[in-house]
ZAMARGU-4260 file (C-alpha; in steps of 0.2 Angstrom, whole numbers, plus 5000, padded with zeros to 4 digits):
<rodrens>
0) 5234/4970/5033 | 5247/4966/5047 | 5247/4981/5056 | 5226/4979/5057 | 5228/4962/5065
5) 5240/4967/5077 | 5228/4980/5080 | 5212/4971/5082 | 5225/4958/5094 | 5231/4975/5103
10) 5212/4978/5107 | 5208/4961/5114 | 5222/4960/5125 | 5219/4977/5133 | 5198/4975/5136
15) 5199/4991/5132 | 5179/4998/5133 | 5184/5013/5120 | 5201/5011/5109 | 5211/5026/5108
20) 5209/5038/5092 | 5221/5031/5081 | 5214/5010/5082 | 5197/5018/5082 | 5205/5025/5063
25) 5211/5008/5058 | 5196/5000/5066 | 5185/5012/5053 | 5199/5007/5038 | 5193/4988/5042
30) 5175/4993/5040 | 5180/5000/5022 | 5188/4985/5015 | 5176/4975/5005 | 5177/4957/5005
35) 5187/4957/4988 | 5201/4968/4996 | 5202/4957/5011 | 5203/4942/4998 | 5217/4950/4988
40) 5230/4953/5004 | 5227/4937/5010 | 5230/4930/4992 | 5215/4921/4988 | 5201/4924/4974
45) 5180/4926/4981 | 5169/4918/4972 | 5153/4929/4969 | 5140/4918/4977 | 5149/4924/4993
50) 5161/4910/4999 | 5177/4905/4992 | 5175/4900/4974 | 5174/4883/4971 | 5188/4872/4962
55) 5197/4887/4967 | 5210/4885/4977 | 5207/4888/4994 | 5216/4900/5007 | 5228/4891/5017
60) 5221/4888/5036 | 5232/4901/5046 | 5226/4912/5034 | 5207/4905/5034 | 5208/4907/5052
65) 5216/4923/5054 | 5204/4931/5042 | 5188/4923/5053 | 5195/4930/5067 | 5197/4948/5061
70) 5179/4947/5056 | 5172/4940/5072 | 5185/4953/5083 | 5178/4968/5074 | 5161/4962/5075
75) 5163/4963/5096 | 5172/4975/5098 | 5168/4987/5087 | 5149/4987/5083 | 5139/5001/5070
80) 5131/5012/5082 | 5116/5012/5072 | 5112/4994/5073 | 5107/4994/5091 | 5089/4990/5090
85) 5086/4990/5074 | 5078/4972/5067 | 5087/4957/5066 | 5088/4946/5052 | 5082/4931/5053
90) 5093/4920/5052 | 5085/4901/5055 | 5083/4897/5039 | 5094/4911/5028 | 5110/4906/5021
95) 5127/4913/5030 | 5130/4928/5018 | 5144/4939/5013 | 5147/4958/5014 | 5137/4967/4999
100) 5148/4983/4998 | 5161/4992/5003 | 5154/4996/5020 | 5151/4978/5027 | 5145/4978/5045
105) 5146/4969/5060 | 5131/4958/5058 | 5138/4953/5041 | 5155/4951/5049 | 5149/4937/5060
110) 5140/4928/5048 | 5156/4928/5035 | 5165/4921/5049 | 5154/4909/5055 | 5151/4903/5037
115) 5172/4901/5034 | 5173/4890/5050 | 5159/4879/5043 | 5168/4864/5034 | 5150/4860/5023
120) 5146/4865/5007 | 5148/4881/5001 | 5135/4894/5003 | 5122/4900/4994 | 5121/4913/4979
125) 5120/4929/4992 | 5127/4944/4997 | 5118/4951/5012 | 5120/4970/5019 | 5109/4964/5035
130) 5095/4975/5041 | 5107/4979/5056 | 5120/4989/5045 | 5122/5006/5046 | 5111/5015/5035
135) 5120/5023/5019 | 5121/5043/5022 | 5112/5051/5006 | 5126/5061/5001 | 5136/5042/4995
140) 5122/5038/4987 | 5123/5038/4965 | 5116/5053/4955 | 5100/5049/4949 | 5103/5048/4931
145) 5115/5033/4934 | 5111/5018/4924 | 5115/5008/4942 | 5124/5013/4958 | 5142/5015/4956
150) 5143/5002/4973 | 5131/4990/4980 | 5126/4998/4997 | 5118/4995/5011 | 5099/4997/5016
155) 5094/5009/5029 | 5092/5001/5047 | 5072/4999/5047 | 5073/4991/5030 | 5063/4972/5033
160) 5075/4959/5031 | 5069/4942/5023 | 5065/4927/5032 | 5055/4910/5036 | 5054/4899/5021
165) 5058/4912/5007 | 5077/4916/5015 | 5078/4927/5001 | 5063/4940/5004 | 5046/4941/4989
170) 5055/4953/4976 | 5070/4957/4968 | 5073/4973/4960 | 5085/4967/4942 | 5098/4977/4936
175) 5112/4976/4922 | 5130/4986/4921 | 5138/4988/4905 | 5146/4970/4905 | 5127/4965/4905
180) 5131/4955/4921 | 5114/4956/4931 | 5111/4960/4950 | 5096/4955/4961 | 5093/4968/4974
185) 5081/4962/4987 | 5074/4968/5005 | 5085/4972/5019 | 5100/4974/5005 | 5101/4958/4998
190) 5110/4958/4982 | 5111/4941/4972 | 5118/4940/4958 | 5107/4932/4943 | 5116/4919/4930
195) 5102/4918/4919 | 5104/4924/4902 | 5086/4924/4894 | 5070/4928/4904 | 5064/4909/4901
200) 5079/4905/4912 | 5076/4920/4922 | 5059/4913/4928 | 5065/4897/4929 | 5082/4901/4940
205) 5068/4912/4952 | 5058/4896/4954 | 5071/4882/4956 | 5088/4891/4966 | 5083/4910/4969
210) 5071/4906/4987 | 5059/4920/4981 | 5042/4920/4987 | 5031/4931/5000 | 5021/4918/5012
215) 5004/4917/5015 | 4993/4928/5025 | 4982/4915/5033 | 4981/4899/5037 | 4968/4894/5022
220) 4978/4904/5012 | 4991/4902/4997 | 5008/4908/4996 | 5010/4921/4982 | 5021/4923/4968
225) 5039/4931/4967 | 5041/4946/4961 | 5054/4951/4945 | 5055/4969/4946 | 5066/4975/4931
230) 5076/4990/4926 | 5077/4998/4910 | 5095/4991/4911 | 5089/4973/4915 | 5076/4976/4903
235) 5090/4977/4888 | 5098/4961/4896 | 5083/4951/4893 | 5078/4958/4874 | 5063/4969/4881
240) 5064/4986/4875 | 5066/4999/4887 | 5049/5007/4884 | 5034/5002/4876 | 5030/5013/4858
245) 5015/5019/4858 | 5002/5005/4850 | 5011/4993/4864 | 5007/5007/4878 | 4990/5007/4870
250) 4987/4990/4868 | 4996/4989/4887 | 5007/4974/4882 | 5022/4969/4869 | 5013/4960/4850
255) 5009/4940/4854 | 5026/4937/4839 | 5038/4945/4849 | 5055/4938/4851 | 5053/4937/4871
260) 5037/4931/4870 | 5040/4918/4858 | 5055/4910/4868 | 5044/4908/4883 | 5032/4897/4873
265) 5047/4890/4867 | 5053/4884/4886 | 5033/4879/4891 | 5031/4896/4897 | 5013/4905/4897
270) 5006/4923/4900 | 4989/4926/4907 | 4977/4936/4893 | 4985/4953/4899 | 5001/4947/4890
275) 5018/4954/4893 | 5013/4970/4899 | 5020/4981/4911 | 5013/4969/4927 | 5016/4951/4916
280) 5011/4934/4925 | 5025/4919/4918 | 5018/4903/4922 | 5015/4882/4920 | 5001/4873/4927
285) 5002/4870/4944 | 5008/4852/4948 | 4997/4847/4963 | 5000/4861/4977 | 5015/4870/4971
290) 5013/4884/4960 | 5023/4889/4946 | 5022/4907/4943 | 5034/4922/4943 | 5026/4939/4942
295) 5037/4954/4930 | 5035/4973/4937 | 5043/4985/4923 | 5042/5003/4929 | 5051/5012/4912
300) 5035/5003/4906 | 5024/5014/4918 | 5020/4997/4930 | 5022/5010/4944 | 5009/5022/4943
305) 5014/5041/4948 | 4998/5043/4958 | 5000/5029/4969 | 5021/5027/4971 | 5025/5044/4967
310) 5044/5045/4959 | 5048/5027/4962 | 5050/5022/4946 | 5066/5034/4945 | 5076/5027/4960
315) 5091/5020/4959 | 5086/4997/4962 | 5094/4996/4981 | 5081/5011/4984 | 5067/5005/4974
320) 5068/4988/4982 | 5067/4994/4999 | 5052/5005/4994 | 5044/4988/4987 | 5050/4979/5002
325) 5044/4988/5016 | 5027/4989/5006 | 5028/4970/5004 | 5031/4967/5023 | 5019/4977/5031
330) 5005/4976/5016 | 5010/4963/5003 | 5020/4961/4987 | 5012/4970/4974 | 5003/4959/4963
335) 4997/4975/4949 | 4989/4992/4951 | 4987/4998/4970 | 4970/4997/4966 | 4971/4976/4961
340) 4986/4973/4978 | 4971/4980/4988 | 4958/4968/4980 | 4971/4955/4981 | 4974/4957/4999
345) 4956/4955/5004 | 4956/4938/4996 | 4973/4934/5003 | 4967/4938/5022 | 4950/4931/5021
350) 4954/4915/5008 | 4936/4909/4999 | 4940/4890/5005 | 4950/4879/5018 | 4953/4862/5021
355) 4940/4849/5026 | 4940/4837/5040 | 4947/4819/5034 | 4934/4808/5024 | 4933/4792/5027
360) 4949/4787/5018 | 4958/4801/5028 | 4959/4814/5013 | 4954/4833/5016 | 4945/4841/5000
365) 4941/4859/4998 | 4927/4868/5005 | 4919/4885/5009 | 4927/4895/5021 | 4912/4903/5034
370) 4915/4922/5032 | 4923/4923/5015 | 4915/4927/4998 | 4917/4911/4993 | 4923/4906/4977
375) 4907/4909/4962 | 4905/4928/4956 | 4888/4934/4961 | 4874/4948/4951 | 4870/4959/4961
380) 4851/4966/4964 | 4847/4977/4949 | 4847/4993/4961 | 4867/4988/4965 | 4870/4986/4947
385) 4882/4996/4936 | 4874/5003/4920 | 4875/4991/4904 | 4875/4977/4918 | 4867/4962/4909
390) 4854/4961/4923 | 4850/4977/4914 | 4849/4972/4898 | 4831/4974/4898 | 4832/4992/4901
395) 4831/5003/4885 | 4848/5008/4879 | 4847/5027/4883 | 4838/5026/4897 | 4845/5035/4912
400) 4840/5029/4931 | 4835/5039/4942 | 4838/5038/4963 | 4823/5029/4963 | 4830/5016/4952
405) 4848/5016/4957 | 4858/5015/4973 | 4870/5031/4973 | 4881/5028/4986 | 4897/5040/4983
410) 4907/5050/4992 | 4904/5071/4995 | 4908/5084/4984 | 4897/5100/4990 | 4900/5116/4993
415) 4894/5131/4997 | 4895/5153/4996 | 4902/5159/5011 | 4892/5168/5025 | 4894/5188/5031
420) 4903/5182/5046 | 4915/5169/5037 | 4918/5183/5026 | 4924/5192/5040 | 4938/5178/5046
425) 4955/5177/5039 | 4958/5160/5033 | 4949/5144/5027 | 4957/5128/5034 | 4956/5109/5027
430) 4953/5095/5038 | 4957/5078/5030 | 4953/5061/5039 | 4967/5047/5039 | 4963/5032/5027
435) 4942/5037/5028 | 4937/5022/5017 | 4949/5012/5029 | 4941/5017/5046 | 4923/5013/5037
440) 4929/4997/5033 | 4933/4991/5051 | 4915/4985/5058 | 4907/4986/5041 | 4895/4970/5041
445) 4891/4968/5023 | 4884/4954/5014 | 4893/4937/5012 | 4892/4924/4997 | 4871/4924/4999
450) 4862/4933/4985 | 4850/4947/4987 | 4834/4944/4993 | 4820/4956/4986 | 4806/4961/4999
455) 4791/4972/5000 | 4787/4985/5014 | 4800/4976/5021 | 4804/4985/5042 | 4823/4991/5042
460) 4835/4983/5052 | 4850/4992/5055 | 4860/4974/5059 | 4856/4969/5039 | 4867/4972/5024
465) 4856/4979/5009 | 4849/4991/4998 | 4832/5000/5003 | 4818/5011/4993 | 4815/5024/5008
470) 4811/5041/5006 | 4820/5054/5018 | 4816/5070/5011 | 4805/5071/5028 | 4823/5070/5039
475) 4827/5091/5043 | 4843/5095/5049 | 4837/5112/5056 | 4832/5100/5069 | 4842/5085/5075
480) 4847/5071/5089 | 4865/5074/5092 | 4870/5062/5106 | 4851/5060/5110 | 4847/5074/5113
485) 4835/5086/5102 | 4848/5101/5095 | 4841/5117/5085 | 4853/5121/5072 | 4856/5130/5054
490) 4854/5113/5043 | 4858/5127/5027 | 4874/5127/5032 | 4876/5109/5033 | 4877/5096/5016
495) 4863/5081/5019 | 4870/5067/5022 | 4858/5055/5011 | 4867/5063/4993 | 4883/5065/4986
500) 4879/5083/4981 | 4875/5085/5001 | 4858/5092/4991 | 4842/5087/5002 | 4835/5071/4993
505) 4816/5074/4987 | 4809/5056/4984 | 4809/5039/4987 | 4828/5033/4982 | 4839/5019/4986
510) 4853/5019/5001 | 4863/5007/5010 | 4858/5001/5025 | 4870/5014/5035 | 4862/5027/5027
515) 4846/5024/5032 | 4853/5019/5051 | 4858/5037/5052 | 4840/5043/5049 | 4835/5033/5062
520) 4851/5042/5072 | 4845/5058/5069 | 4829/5053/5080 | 4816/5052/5063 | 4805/5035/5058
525) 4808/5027/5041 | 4799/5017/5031 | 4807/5005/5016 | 4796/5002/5002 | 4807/4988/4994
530) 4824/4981/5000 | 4836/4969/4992 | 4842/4961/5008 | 4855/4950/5012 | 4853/4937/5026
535) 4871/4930/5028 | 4883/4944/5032 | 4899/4947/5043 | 4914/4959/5043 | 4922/4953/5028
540) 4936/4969/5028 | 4939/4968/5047 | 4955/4961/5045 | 4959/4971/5029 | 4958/4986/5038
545) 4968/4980/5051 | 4985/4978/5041 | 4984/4992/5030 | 4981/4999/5047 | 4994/4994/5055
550) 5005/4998/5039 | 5000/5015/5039 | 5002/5019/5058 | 5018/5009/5057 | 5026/5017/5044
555) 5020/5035/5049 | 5029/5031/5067 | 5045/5027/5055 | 5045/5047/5049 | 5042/5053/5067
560) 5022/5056/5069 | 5017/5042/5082 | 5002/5039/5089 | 4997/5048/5107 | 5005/5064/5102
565) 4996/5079/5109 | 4990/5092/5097 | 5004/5102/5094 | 5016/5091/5095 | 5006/5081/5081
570) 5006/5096/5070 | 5023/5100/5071 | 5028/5082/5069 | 5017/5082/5052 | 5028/5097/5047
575) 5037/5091/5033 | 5036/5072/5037 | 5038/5066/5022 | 5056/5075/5020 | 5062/5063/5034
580) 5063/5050/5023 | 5055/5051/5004 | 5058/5032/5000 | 5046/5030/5017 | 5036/5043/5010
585) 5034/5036/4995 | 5025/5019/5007 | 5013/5029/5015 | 5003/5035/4998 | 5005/5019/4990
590) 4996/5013/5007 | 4983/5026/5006 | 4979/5021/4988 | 4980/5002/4991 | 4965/5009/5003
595) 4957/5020/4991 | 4959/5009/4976 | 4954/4992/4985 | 4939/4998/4989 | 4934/5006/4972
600) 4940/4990/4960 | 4923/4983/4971 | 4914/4989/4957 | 4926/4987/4943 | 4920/4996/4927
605) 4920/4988/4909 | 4936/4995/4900 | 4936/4992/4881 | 4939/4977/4874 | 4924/4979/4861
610) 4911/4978/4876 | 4895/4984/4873 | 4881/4986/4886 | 4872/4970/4891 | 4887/4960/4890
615) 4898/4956/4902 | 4915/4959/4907 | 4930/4950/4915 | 4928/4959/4933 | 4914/4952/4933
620) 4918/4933/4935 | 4927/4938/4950 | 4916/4935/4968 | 4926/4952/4973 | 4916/4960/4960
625) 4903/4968/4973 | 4896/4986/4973 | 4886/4980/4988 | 4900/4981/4997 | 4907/4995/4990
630) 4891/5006/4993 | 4891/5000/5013 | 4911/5009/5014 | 4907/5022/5006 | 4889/5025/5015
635) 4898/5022/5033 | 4913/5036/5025 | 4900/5049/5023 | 4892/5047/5037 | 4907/5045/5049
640) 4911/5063/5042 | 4893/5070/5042 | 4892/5066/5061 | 4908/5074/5064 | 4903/5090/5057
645) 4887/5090/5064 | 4894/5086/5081 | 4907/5101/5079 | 4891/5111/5074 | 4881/5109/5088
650) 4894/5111/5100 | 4902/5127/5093 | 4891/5131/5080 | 4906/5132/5066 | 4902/5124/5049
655) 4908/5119/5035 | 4911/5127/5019 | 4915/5113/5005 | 4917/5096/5008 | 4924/5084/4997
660) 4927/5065/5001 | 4936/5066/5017 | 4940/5083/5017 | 4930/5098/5026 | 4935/5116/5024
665) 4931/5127/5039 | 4932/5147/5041 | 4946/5151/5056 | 4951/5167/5062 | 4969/5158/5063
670) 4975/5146/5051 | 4980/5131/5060 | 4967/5116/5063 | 4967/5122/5081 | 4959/5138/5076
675) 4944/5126/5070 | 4947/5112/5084 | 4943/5116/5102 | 4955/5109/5115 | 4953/5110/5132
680) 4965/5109/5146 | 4962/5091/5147 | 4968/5087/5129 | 4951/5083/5123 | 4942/5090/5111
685) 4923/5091/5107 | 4915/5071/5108 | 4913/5063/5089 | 4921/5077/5081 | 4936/5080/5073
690) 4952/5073/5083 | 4969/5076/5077 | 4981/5063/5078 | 4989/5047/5064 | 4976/5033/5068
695) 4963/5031/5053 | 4945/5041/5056 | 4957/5055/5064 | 4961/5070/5055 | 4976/5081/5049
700) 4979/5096/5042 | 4976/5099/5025 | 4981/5117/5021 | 4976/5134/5023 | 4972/5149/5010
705) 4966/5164/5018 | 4948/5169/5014 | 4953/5182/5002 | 4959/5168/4992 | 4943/5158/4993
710) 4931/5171/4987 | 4942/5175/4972 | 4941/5156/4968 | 4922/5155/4970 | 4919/5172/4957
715) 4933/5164/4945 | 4924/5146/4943 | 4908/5151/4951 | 4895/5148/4933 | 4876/5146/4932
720) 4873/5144/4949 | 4888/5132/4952 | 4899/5133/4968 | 4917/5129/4966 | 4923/5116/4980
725) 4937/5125/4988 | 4942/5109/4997 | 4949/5105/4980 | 4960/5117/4979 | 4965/5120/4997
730) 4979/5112/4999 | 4991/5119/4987 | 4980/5135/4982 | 4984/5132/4965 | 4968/5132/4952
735) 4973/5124/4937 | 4958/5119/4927 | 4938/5126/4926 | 4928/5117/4942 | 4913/5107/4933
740) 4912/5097/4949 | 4918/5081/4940
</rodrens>
């Protein structure tokens, strides 16, 4: 410990810009010793809230001193490289923490010293690895199979750093070693470490001393709920088994007489009618504004859904926290399913109420927020509903509606044979759009909290969200405005954009008000029979799309595909992007299904429970329950693709050969999206087509089979006149299962 003072000293007094090889060693021997080490030479005890324990004794003040020094000497003069630029912690309202691990950096250096000069209370329950750190190489890391990481380390330099009024970030990632001591591992490397010994005390130390808590995203808004995220380990710790058997996975939560469940109603605690499940809300009654609620996430209990966050539920807790962390920052704190945080985050931007002005007494009360849903659930019209809808209930049991009956707003599944001359190319190559339920989310003016109105021969208005009975079979797409301008072209090869099925509709049926627009943009009259109109309206999902956005383009920058790359370099960026950083890649689905499912739990489904059709169900009491809207994204999707092809089409006469969703398969004689793509010398390729690049309504490259492969596919699965859609498939080329188009 002498010589590296006299080192550091040596350094200072020479103002040398680079030290000589031998103090840059001992400079990198200081970076290795972890608080406790320094502790133990200068002959004191740490406590583990960070400081120097209290009724401890204290170190003497030269030593005190001498040991601020050292931090605050290392800290200038001999900085991580890769904290330069990286994002800085707040630190207005966070507590002065200590190193977390054995690689303490200079950011946490200063703040240890600032924190040892200061002669007030002793600081909070914190260790802090600030986002400034140098990231932990992946070769340090644990083995997988470890119950915890052998030593608390550092998150990766991007990693968001907690701020504002919660110093201590939204979530906390529990864990427990063998001495059943438990560890909270937040965002930007936060590690606390967690006294409480039951989980009524758990929930009650996260409200009352953890600062815990993601803030609201607008004004009108609410804060949200901590989030407990617990380990199989912390699991064990707290009396919950480790996984659910069977009948609990079943019944998705642990029996009301369980031990842990009855010591929370012991304490005053309650769980919302999904029980203490694999999400689990713990909560009192909310006494005036402030909330009382903590929010459980347990992965070994499958809380994190494969689809959607991939192998997260196996990371080690510093991982999984930065995963959850970075999802929480740039979308917000998972409050369920990806598909619930999506729902949740339209209400959370676009809150149903705000404040009044002040009465006449100078007190603000509640009231309807202009632009919102509001806060009363709404029946849709009869054409919007589901089946077994008890708006239906009229309707004979078996009775199947028809297009004429039902508004069948869904995304594409077509497909087709292949032609003579795309039997001659070499390869078949998918194009997928970026977040295509997202980009037909931004501008969608949908209908507000006003009911339907039902009108007769009502004249369309392409400005007013609804459902129309219009007949199109009359619109050819042998013939066509594209831009304008009358264009001849093979409508065979193309899907119509009015069904699912891309088949070309034969009657009156009912379609959302983009639907019949593009009629109307294909240069053909329409004529509604009925509509189900609504009169208030506004672009409800603007700002939803904006910060998933935002998150997606963000995070995608972070693994090195940016925005105004050209297309080649966009390609090669997209190469293996995900290899970059998994925990990053890992963000960017759960983003894409936080688009997806958002979108989809509009017209949330009656799941068990005993239901039987004509009654209804709990998704319904919500105002986010609105197929209305649903059907308007979905509309604007399929046509933002349709208009693409059909652009393409016209100006190169390729088309397409499956389609499904946001993915179109084209026959190239190369097999890069290039091949399909024109690009002139200008960058540019053909106007309202496909345009590679990251930003959401652009496309990527989705894979490529050769041609050979796809005409095997179509005989293997082609039956009764079916056409296997090869855009299922061409990604990975692998056919596992019969394609019955479902």
């Amino acid at each position: 410990m002498s010589e590296l003072f006299d080192a550091v000293d040596a350094l200072v007094a020479s103002r040398s810009p680079l030290p000589p090889p031998v103090e840059r060693r001992r400079l990198r021997q200081a970076h290795a010793l972890t608080l406790d080490e320094v502790a133990a030479a200068l002959g004191v005890r740490r406590a583990t809230v960070g400081g120097w324990e209290s009724g401890k004794a204290e170190p003497r003040p030269p030593e005190r001193e001498a040991y601020a020094r050292l931090l605050k000497q290392l800290a200038t003069l001999y900085p991580a490289p890769e904290s330069r630029g990286a994002p800085q912690e707040d630190t207005s309202t966070a507590t002065p923490a200590a190193p977390a691990g054995p690689r303490g950096g200079a950011a946490e250096a200063t703040a240890t010293a600032e924190a040892e000069e200061l002669p007030a209370a002793p600081p909070a329950p914190a260790r802090h690895a600030a986002a400034t750190q140098r990231p932990v190489p992946r070769a340090e890391r644990a083995p997988q199979s470890s119950r915890r990481p052998a030593a608390r380390k550092a998150a990766p330099a991007n990693t968001p750093a907690p701020g504002g009024a919660y110093a201590h970030g939204p979530l906390l990632v529990l864990d427990a070693d063998v001495e059943r001591n438990v560890a909270g591992y937040g965002v930007g490397g936060l590690i606390l470490d967690v006294p409480a010994k039951s989980l009524p005390a758990l929930v009650e130390w996260t409200l009352t001393e953890a600062r815990l808590g993601p803030e609201k995203l607008h004004g009108s808004g609410k804060d949200g709920d901590p989030l407990l995220v617990l380990t199989e380990a912390a699991c064990e710790r707290y009396g919950l088994p480790a996984a659910l058997s069977e009948a609990e996975r079943l019944a998705g939560r642990l029996p009301e007489g369980h031990k842990v469940v009855k010591q929370l109603e012991r304490a005053g605690w309650q769980l919302t009618k999904r029980g203490l499940g694999p999400w689990a809300r713990i909560y009192r009654p909310a006494q005036g504004s402030r909330r009382q609620c903590v929010q459980l996430c347990i992965p070994s209990w499958r809380a994190l859904d494969g689809r959607a966050w991939g192998h997260a539920a196996q990371l080690q807790p510093a991982e999984l926290a930065r995963v959850l962390g970075v999802f929480a920052q740039r979308v917000m704190t998972p409050v369920g399913s990806t598909a619930v945080t999506g729902l949740h985050l339209m209400t959370a931007l676009n809150p149903p109420t705000r404040a009044s002005e002040p009465d006449e007494n100078g007190k603000r009360h509640r009231e309807h927020r202009p632009g919102s849903l509001g806060t009363e659930p709404m029946d849709p019209a009869p054409c919007e509903a589901t089946d077994g809808h008890p708006v239906l209930a009229h309707l004979p049991r078996f009775h199947v509606r028809g297009p004429g009956e039902r508004l069948f707003e869904e995304a594409y599944d077509w497909a087709r044979d292949l032609t003579d001359a795309e039997c001659m190319k070499r390869y078949l190559v998918g194009l997928d759009v970026n977040l295509a339920f997202g980009a037909a989310a931004n501008g969608a003016v949908v209908g507000l909290a006003s009911p339907p109105v039902h009108v007769n021969r009502p004249v369309f208005d392409p400005s007013v969200p609804g459902s129309w009975l219009v007949d199109l079979s009359h619109v050819d797409l042998s013939r066509v405005k594209v831009g304008r301008q009358w264009r001849d072209l093979d409508g065979d090869l193309l899907p119509s954009p009015f069904t699912p099925t891309g088949q070309r509709p034969t009657g009156p049926a009912w379609y959302a008000t983009p639907t019949v627009a593009y009629a109307v943009e294909l240069g053909y009259d329409v004529a509604p029979l009925e509509g189900w109109l609504r009169r208030e309206s506004g672009r409800f999902l603007d700002g939803w799309y904006k910060r998933l956005r935002d998150a997606y383009v963000a995070t995608m920058a972070d693994l090195g595909v940016t925005e105004k790359l050209s297309p080649h370099q966009f390609l090669q960026a997209m190469d293996g992007y995900k290899s970059r950083d998994p925990e990053l890649g890992i963000v960017v689905d759960a983003i894409k299904m936080t688009v997806k499912g958002g979108i989809g739990k509009l017209q949330e489904k009656a799941r068990g429970g005993g239901w039987k059709p004509g009654q209804a169900w709990s998704a319904l009491a919500r105002p986010t329950w609105r197929p209305d809207i649903r059907a308007t994204v979905i509309s604007r999707a399929r046509v933002n693709m349709h208009r693409k092809m059909l652009n393409l089409a016209a100006a190169t006469g390729r088309y397409p050969v499956a389609v499904l969703s946001d993915c179109a398969v084209y026959a190239a004689d190369g097999p890069s999206p290039l091949d399909v793509l024109p690009y002139g010398a200008d960058g540019k390729t053909v106007p309202g087509s496909f345009r590679l690049g990251v930003s959401p309504g652009m496309v990527k490259h989705e894979g490529t089979q050769s041609v050979l492969w796809g005409a095997n596919v179509l005989e293997q699965l082609g039956a009764d006149g079916h056409v296997a859609n090869l855009a299922r498939y061409i990604k990975t080329g692998e056919v596992t299962a019969k394609d019955t188009g479902e």
